[in-house]
Backbone as a chain_set.jsonl record, in Angstrom:
{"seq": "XXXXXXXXXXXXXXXXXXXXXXXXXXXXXXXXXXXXXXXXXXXXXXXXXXXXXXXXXXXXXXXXXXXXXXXXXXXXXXXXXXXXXXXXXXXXXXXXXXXXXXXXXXXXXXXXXXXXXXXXXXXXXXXXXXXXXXXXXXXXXXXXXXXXXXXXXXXXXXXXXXXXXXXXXXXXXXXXX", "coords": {"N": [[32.101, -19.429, -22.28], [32.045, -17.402, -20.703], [29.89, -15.478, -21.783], [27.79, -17.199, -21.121], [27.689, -16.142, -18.375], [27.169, -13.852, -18.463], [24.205, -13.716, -19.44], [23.4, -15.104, -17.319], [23.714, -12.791, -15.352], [21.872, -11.211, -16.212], [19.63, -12.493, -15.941], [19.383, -12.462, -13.243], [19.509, -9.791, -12.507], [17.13, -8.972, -13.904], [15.353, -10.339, -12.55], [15.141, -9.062, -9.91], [15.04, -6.846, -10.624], [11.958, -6.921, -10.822], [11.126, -8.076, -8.168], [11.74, -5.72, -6.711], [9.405, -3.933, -7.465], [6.946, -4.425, -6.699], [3.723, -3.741, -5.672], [0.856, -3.109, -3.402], [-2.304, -2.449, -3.483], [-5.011, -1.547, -0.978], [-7.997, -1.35, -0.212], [-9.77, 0.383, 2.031], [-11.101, -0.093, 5.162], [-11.61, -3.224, 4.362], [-14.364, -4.872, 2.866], [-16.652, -3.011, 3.857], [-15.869, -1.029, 3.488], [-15.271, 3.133, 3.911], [-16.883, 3.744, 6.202], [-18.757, 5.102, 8.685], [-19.029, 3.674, 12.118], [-20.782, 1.47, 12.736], [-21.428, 1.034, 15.643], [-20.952, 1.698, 19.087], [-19.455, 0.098, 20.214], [-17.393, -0.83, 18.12], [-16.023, 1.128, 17.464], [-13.198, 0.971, 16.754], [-13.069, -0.36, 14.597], [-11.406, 0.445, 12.191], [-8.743, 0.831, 12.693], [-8.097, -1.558, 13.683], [-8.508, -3.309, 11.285], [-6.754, -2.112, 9.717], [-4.636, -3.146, 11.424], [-4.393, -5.769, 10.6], [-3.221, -5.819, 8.426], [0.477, -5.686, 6.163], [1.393, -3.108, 5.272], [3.816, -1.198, 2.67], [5.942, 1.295, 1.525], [5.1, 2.857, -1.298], [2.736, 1.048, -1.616], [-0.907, 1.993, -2.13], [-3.965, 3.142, -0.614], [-7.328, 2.592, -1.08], [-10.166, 4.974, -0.636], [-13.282, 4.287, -0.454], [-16.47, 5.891, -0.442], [-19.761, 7.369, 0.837], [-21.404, 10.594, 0.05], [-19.017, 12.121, 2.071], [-15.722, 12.394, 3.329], [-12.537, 12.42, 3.368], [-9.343, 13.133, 5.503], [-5.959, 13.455, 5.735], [-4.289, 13.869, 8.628], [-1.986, 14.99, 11.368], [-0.955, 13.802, 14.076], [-1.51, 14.66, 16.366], [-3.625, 16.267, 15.645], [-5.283, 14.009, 15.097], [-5.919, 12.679, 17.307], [-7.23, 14.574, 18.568], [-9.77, 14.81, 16.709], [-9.266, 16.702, 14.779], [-10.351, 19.206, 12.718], [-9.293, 21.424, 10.817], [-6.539, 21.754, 9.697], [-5.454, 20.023, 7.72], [-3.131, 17.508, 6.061], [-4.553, 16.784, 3.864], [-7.058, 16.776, 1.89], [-9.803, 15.445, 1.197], [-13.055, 15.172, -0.906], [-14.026, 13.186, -3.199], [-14.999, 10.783, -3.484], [-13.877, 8.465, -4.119], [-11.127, 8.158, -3.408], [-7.634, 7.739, -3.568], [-4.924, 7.291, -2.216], [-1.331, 7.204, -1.831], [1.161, 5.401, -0.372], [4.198, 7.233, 0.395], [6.22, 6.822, 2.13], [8.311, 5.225, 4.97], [6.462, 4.712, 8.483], [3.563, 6.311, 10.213], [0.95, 6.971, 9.378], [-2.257, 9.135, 9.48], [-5.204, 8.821, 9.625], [-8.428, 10.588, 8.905], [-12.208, 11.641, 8.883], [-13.778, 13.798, 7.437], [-16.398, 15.094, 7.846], [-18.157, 16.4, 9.986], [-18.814, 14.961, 13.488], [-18.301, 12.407, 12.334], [-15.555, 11.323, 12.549], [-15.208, 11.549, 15.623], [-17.256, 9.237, 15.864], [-15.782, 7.272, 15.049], [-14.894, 6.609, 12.904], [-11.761, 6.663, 12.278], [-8.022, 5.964, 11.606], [-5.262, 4.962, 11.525], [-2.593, 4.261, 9.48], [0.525, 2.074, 9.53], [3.29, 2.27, 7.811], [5.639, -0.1, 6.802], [9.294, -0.248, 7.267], [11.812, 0.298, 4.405], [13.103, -3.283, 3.618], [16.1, -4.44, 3.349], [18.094, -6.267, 1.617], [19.723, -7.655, 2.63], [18.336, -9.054, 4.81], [16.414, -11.622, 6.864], [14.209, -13.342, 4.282], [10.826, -12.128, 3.696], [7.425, -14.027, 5.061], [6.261, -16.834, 3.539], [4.607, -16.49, 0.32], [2.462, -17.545, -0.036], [1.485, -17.644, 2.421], [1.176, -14.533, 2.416], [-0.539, -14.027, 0.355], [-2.786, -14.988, 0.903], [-3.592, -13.555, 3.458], [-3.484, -11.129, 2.226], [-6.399, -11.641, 0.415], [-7.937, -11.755, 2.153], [-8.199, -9.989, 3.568], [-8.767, -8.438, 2.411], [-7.431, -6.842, -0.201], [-7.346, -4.317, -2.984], [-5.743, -5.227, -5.634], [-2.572, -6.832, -6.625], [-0.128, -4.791, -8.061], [2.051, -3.988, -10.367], [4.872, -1.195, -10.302], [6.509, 0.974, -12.649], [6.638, -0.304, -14.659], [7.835, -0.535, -17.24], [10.572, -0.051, -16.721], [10.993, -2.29, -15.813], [10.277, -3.776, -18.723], [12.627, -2.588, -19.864], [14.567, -4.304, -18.903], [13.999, -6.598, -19.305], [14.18, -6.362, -22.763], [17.164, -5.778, -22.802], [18.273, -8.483, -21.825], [17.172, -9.941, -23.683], [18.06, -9.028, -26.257], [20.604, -9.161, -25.379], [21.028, -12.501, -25.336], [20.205, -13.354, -27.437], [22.666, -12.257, -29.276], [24.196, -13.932, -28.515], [24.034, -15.967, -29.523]], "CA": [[31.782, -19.418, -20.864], [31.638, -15.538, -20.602], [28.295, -15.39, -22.378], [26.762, -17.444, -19.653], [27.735, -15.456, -17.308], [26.38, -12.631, -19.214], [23.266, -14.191, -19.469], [22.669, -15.545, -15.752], [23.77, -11.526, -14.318], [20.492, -10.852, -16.417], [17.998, -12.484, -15.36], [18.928, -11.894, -11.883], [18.984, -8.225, -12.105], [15.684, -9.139, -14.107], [13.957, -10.874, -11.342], [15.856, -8.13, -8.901], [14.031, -5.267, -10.874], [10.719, -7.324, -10.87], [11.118, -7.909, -7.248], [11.558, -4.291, -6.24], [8.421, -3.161, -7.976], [5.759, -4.938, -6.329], [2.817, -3.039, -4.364], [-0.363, -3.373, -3.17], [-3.816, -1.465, -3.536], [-5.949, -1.888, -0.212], [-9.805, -0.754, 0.244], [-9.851, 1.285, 3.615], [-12.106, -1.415, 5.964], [-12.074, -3.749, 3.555], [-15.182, -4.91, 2.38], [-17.259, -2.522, 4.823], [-15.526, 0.378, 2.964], [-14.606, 3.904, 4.614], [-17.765, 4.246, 6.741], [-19.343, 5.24, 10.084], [-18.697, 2.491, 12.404], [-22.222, 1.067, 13.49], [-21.82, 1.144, 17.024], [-19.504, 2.325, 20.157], [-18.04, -0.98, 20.026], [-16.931, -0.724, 16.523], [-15.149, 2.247, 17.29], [-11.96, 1.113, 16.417], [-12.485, -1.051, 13.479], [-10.388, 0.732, 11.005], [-7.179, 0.329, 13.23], [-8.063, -3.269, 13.697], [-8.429, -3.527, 10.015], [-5.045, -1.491, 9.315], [-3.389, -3.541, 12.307], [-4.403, -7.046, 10.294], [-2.265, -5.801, 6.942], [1.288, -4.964, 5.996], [1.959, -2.019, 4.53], [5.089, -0.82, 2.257], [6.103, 2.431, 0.881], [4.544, 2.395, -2.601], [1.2, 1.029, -1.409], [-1.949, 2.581, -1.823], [-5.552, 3.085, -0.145], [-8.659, 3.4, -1.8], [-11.236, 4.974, 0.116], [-14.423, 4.344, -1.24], [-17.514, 6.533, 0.326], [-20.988, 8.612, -0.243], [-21.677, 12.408, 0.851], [-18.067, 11.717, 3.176], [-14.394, 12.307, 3.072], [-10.925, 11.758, 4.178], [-8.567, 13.913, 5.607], [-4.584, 13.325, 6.328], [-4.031, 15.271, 9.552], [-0.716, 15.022, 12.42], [-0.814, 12.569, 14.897], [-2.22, 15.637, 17.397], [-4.949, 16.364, 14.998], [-5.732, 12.786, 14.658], [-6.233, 12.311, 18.726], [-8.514, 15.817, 18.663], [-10.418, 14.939, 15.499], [-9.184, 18.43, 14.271], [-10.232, 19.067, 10.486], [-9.368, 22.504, 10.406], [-5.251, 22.235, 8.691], [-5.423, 18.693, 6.838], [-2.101, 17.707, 4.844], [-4.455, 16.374, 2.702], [-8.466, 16.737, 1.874], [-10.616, 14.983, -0.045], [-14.061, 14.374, -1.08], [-14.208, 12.94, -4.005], [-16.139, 9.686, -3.554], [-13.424, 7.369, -4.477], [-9.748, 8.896, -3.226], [-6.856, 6.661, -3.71], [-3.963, 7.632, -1.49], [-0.106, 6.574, -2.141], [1.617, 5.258, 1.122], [5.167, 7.438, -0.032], [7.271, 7.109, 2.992], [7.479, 4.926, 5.799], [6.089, 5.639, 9.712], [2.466, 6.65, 10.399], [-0.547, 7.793, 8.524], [-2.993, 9.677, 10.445], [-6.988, 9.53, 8.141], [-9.965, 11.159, 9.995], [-13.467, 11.662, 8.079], [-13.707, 15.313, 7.642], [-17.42, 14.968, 8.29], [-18.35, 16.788, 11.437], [-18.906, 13.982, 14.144], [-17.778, 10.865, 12.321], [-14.079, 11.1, 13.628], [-15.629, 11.209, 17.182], [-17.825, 8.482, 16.346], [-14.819, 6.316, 15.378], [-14.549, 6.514, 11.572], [-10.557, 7.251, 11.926], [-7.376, 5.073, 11.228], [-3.713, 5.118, 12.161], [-1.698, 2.981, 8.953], [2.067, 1.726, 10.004], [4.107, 1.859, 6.431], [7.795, -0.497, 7.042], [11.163, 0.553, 6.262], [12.081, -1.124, 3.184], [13.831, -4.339, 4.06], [17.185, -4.327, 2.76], [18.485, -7.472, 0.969], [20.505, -9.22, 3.486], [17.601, -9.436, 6.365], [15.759, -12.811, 6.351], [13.471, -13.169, 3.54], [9.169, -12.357, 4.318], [6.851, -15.27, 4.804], [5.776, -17.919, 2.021], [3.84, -16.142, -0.816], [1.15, -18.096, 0.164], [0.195, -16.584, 3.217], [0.403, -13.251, 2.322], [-1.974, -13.827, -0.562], [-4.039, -15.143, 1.482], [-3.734, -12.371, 3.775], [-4.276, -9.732, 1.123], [-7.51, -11.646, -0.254], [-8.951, -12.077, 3.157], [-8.049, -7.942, 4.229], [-9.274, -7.366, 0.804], [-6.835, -5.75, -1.16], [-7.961, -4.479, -4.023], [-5.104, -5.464, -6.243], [-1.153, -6.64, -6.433], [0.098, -4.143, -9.33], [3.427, -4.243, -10.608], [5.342, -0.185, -11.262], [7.856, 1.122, -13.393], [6.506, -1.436, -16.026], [8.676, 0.754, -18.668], [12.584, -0.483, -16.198], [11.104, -4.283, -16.332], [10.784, -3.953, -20.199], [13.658, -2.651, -20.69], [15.925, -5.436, -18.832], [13.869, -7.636, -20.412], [14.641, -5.959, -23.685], [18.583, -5.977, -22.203], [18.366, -10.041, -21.704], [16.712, -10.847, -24.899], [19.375, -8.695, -27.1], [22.21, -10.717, -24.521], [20.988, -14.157, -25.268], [20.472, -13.462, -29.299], [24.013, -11.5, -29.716], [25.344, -14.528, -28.189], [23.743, -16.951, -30.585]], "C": [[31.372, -18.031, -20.395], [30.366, -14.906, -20.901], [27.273, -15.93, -21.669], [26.798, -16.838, -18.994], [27.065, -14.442, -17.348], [24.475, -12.962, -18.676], [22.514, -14.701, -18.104], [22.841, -14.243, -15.162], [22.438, -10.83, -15.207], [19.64, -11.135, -16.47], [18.112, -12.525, -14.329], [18.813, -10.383, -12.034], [17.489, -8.074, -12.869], [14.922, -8.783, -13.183], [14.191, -9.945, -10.107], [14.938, -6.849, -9.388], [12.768, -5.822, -10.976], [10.658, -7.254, -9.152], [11.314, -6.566, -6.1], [10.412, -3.855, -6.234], [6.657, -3.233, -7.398], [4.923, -3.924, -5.019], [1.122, -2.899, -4.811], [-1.651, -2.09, -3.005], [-4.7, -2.181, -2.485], [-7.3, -1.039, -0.316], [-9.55, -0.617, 1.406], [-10.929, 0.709, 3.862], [-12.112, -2.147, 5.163], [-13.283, -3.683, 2.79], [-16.411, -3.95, 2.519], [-16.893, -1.19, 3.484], [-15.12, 1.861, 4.036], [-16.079, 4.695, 5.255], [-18.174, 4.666, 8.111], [-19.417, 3.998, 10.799], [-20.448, 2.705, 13.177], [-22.555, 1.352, 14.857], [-20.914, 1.261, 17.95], [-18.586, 0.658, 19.976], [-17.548, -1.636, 19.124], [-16.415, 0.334, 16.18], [-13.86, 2.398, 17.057], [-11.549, -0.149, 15.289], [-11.862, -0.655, 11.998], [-9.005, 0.367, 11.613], [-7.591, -1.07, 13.217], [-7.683, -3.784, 12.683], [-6.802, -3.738, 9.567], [-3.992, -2.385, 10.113], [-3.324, -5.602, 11.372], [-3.479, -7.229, 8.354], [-1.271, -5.098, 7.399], [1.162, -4.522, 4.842], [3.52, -1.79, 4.217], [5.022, 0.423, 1.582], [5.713, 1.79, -0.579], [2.894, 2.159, -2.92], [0.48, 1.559, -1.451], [-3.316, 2.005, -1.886], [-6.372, 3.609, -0.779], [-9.858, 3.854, -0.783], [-12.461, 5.106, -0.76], [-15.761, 4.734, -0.089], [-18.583, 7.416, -0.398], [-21.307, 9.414, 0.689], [-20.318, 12.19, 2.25], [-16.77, 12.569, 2.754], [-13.311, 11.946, 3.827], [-10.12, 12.736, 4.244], [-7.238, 13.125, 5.956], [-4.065, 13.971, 7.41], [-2.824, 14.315, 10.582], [-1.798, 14.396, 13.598], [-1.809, 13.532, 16.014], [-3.713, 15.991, 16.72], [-6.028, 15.251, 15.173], [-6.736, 12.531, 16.203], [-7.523, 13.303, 18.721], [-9.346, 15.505, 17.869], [-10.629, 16.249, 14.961], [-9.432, 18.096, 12.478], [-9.729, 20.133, 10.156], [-7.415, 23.061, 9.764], [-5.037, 20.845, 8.892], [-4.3, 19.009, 6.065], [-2.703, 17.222, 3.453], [-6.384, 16.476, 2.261], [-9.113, 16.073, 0.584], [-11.683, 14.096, -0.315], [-14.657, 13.629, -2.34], [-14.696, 11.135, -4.543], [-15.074, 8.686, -3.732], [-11.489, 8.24, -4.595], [-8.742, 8.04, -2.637], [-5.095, 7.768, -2.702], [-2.99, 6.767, -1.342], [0.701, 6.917, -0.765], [3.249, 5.916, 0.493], [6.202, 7.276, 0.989], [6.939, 5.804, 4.317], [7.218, 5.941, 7.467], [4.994, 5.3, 9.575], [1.791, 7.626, 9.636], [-1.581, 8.204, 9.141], [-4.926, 9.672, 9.599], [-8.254, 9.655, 9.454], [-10.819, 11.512, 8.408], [-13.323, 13.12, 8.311], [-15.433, 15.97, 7.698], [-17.816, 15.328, 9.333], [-19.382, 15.509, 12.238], [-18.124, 12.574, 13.898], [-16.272, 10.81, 12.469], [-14.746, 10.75, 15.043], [-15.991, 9.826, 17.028], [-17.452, 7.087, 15.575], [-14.19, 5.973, 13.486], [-12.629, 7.601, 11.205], [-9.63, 5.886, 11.837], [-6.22, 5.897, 11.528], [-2.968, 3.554, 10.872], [-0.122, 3.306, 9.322], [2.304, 1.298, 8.593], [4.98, 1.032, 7.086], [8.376, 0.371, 6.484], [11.038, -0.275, 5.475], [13.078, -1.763, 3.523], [14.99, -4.242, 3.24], [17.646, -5.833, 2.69], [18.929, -8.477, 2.215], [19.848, -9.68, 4.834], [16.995, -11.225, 5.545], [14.873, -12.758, 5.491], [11.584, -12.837, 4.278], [8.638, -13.56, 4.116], [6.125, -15.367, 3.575], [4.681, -16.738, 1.007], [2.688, -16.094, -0.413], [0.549, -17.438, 1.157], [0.105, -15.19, 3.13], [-0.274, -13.023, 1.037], [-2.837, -14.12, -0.054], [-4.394, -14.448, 2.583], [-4.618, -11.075, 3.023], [-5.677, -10.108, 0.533], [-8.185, -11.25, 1.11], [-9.399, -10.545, 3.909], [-8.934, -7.61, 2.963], [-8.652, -6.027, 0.236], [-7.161, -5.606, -1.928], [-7.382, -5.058, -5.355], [-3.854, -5.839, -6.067], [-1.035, -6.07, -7.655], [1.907, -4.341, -9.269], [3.501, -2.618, -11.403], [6.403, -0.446, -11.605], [8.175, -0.137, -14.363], [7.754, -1.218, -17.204], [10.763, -0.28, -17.977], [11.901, -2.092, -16.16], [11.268, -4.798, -17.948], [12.138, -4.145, -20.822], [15.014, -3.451, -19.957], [15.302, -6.378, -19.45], [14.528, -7.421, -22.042], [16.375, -6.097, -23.946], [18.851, -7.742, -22.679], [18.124, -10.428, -22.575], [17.767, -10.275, -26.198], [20.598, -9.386, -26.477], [21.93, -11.746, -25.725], [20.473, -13.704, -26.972], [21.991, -13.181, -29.962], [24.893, -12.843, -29.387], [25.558, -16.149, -28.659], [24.494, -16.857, -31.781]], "O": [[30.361, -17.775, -19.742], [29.899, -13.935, -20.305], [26.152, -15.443, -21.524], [25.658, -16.629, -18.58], [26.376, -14.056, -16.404], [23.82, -12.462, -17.761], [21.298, -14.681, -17.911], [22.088, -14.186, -14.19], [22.024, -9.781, -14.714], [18.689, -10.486, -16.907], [17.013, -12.653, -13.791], [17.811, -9.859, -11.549], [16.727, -7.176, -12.509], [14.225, -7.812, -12.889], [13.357, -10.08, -9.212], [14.302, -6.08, -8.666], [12.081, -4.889, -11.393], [10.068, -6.249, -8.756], [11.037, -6.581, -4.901], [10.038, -3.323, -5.189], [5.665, -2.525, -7.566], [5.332, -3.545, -3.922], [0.481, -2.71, -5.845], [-1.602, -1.024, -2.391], [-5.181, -3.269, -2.803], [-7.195, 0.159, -0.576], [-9.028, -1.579, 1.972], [-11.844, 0.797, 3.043], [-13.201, -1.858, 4.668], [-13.474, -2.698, 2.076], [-17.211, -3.911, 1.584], [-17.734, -0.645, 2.769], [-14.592, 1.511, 5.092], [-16.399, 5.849, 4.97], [-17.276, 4.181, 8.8], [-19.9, 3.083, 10.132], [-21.009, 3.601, 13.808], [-23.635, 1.792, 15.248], [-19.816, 0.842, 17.581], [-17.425, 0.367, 19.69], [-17.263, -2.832, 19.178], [-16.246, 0.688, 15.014], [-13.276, 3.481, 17.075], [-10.47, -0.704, 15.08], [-11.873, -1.33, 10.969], [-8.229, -0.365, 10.998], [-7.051, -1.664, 12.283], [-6.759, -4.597, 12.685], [-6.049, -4.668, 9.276], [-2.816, -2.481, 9.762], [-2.427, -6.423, 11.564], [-3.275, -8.144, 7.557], [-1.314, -4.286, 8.323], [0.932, -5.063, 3.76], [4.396, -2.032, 5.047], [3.96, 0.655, 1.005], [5.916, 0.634, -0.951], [2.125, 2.616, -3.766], [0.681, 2.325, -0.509], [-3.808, 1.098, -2.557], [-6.391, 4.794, -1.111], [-10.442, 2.967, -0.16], [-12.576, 5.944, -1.655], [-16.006, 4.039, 0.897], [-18.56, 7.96, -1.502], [-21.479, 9.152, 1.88], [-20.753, 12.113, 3.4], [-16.871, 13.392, 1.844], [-13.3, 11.219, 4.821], [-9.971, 13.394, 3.214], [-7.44, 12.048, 6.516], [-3.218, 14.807, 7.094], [-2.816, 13.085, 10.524], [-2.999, 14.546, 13.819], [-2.842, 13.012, 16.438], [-4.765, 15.946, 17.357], [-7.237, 15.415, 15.336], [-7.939, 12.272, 16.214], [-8.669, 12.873, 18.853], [-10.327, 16.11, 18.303], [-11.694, 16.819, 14.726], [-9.034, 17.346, 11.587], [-9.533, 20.127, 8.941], [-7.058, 24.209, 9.497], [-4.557, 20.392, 9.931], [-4.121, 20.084, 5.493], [-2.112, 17.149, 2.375], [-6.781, 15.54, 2.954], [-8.915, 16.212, -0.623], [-11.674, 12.873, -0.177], [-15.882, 13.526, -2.384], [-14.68, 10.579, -5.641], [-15.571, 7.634, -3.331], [-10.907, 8.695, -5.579], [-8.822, 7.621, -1.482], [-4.615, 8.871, -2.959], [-3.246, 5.661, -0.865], [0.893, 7.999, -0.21], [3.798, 4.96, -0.056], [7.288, 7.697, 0.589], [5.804, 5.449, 4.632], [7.51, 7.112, 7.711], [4.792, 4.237, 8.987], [2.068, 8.795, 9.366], [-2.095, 7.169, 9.565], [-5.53, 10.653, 9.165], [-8.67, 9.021, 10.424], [-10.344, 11.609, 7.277], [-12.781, 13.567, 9.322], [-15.642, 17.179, 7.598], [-17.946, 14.323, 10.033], [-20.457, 15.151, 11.757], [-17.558, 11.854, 14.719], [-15.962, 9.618, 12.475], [-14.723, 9.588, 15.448], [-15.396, 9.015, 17.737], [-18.199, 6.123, 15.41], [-13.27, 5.25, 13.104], [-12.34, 8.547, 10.472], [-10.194, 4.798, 11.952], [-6.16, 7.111, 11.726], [-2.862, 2.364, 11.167], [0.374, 4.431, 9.396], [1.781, 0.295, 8.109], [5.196, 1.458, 8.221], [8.221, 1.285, 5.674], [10.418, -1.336, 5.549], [14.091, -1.119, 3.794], [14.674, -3.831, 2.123], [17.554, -6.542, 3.692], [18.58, -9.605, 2.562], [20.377, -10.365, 5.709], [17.084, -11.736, 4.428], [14.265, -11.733, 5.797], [11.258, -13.387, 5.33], [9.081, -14.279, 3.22], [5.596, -14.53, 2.844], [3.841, -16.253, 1.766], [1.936, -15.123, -0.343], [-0.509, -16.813, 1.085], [-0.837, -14.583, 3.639], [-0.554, -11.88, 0.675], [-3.909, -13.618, -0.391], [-5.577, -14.594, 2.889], [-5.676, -10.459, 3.147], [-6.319, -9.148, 0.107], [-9.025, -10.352, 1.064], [-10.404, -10.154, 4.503], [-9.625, -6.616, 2.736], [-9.01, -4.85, 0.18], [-7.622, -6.658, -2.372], [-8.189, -5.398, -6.22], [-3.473, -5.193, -5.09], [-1.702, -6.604, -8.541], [2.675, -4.714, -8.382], [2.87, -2.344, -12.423], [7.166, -1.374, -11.334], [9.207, -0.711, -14.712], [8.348, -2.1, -17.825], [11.665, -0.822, -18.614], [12.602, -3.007, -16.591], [11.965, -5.712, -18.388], [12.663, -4.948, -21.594], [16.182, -3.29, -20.312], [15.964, -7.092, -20.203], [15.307, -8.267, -22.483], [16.843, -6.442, -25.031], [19.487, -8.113, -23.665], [18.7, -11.494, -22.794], [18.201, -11.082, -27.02], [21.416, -10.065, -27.098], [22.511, -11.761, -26.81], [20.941, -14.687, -27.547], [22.408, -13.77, -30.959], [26.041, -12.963, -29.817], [26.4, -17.027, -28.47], [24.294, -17.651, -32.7]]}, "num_chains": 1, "name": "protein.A"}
């Protein structure tokens, strides 16, 4: 009887360390990408964008752009379209940025004008939910969320701590054969 028991406290802390690990890769505007918004009244379709996905610590944005970039600047910067002390710069055509904390993310174009002329964003990370709140909705709709935002991926880290409870569970359940 002891050996079951064994055996069922590892594949929940399994599916417990699989369920930790999960996070998402979005494209900044989705499909549109991280561009100059067409026209004054498309001046705030990156927040729109950002306000139609959740975000979690872990997550990251790809910005994909040509002759452009992306800056990280303070909430005061963000309002001014200041470029001139960025926590973060970068033009490198294809700059993937890891959501590490939650709160607010501040991204302006470091492009002189295109902040003004609306190419900025404001992402809202969560807190990480702690076990005993109600669970998030069905699977289903937030895959069908994430296709429709166009995420670019669900990835699974810390591949290496799922191995090795798998590795854990499969030495259990042989030792106890």
């Amino acid at each position: 009887m002891g050996g079951q028991k064994i055996v069922l406290l590892s594949i929940f802390v399994c599916f417990y360390v699989f369920s930790l690990v999960s996070c998402t890769e979005f494209e900044a505007g989705g499909e549109n990408g991280w561009i100059i918004p067409q026209s004054s009244n498309q001046s705030d379709i990156f927040n729109q964008w950002a306000s139609k996905n959740r975000f979690k610590v872990g997550d990251t944005i790809r910005f994909k752009y040509k002759k452009d970039s992306v800056l990280v600047v303070t909430e005061d910067e963000y309002k001014k379209c200041q470029t001139t002390k960025p926590e973060l710069y970068s033009n490198h055509d294809d700059t993937v940025f890891k959501l590490d904390r939650p709160g607010l993310f501040y991204f302006i174009s470091g492009v002189s004008g295109h902040c003004e002329q609306g190419q900025k964003m404001i992402i809202k990370v969560m807190e990480v939910e702690s076990t005993t709140q109600s669970p998030p909705p069905s699977s289903s709709l937030a895959a069908s969320t994430h296709k429709k935002n166009h995420a670019v991926r669900k990835t699974s880290r810390f591949l290496g701590a799922g191995l090795v409870t798998i590795s854990i569970l499969v030495i259990t359940v042989f030792s106890l054969v």
